[in-house]
C-alpha positions, -999 to +999 in steps of 0.1 A: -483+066+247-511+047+231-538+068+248-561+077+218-567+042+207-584+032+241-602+063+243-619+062+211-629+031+217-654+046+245-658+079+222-676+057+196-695+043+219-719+072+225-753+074+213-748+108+188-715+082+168-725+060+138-713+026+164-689+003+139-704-035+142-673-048+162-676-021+191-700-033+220-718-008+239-718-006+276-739+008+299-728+036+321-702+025+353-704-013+339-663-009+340-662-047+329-681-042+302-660-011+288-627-026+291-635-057+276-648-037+246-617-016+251-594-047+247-614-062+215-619-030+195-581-017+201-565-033+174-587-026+145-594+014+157-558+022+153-560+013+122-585+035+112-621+041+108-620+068+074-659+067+078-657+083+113-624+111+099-603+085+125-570+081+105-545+053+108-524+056+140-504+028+133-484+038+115-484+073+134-465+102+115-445+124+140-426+156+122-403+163+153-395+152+187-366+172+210-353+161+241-324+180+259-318+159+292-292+155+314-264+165+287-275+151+256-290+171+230-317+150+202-336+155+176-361+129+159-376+142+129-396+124+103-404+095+126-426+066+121-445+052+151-456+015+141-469-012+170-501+007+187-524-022+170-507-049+193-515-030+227-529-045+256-556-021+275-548-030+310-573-008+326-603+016+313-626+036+341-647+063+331-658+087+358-684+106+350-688+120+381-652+131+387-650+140+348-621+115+347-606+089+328-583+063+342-557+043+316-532+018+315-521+002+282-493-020+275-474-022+241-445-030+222-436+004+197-411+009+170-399+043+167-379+049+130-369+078+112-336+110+110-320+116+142-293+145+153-272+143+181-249+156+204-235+154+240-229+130+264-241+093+273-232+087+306-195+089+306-187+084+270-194+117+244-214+111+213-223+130+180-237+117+146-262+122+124-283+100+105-310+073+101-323+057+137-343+030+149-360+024+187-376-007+197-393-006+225-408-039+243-430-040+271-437-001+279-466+004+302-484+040+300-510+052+330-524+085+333-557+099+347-576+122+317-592+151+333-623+163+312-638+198+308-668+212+293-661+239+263-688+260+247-691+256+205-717+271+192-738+273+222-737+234+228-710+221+252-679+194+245-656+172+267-623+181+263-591+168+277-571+192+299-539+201+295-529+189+330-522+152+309-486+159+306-480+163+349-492+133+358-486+105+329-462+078+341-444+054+321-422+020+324-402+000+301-403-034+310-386-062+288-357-036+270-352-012+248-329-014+215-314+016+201-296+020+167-280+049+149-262+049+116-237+069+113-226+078+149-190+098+146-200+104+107-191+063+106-159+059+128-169+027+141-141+029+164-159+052+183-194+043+174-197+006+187-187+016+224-213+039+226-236+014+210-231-007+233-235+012+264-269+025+254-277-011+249-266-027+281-276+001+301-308+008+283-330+010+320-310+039+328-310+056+294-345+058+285-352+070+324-333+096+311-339+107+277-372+092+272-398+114+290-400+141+262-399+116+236-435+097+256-448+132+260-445+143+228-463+113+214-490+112+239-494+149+230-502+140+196-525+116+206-543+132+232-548+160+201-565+140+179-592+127+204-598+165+209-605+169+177-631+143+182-646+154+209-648+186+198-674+171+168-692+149+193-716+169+218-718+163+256-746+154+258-747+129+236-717+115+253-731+081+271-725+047+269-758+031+265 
């Protein structure tokens, strides 16, 4: 999760990108000097730079997320990602040689919107319907970026390969809330208990429903710094 915030942060460093004032350019390998300017710029890139086409990403609009996992059956849709603004880049290495990108971010995210549901939490059955909310505190995302070179035109892009989504890794630290109206169409009978257990055993929960939910996220993140990649040429693509 996260991803695209830190990333364009080294994106709009390069030489062919009008540079906004607050982003400090780095020279190429100075490692210290890109994740300091990493850290700094973080907050105010997610929020957008309309000049550069880089829209808002917190909030982040996501129209569907699916996760089938070890019994039980979800659907997000409509969600609202808030919280990327208040990451913490942890670590930022750019390999040129290697064509590889190293990250680590920290953040606490807020994940809202309509949920379906239906299956089995642990040893209890559940079902409902209805407006959700996800708070998520402490999760730590890593992944190595692997970069390629595509043809546009004649003049060649980075890109991000698709190999992202084998080797991300991810850990909630500090808890995870979850709460959804209208479990059992209301029966709070039934309702609280499973409430409950998703909130006490939260660790063991999100270990297992929560991969496709990070995934599909990161996917839409990893996306959008295509896209910008895609306008930006290669060689032009160096920290100065």
């Amino acid at each position: 999760m996260l991803t695209v915030a830190a990333l364009l942060c080294f994106i709009l460093g390069s030489k062919g990108a009008s540079v906004p004032p607050f982003l400090t350019l780095c020279k190429r390998g100075d490692d210290a000097c890109i994740l300091s300017s990493a850290k700094s710029s973080l907050p105010l890139v997610t929020k957008g730079i309309p000049e550069l086409g880089v829209k808002s990403l917190d909030p982040m609009y996501i129209p569907l997320i699916v996760s089938d996992e070890s019994g039980l059956k979800l659907k997000f849709k409509n969600s609202t990602l808030t919280g990327l603004s208040g990451c913490v880049v942890d670590n930022f290495k750019f390999n040129y040689i290697d064509k590889k990108i190293l990250l680590k971010v920290t953040c606490d995210v807020t994940l809202t919107g309509d949920y379906e549901v239906q299956g089995q939490v642990l040893i209890l059955p559940v079902e409902g319907n209805g407006k959700y909310k996800i708070d998520i505190r402490g999760i730590t995302f890593k992944s190595p970026f692997n970069l390629s070179y595509v043809e546009k035109s004649g003049v060649s892009h980075w890109k991000i390969n698709d190999d992202w989504s084998k080797t991300f890794k991810f850990k909630v630290h500090h808890g995870t809330t979850f709460h959804f109206e209208n479990l059992f169409n209301g029966n709070k009978v039934l309702a609280d208990p499973v409430l409950e257990m998703l909130n006490t055993n939260w660790q063991v929960i999100m270990e297992e429903i929560s991969p496709p939910i990070v995934k599909a996220i990161i996917g839409y993140e990893v996306e959008a710094v295509n896209t910008l990649l895609d306008a930006i040429p290669a060689d032009e693509f160096f920290i100065q």
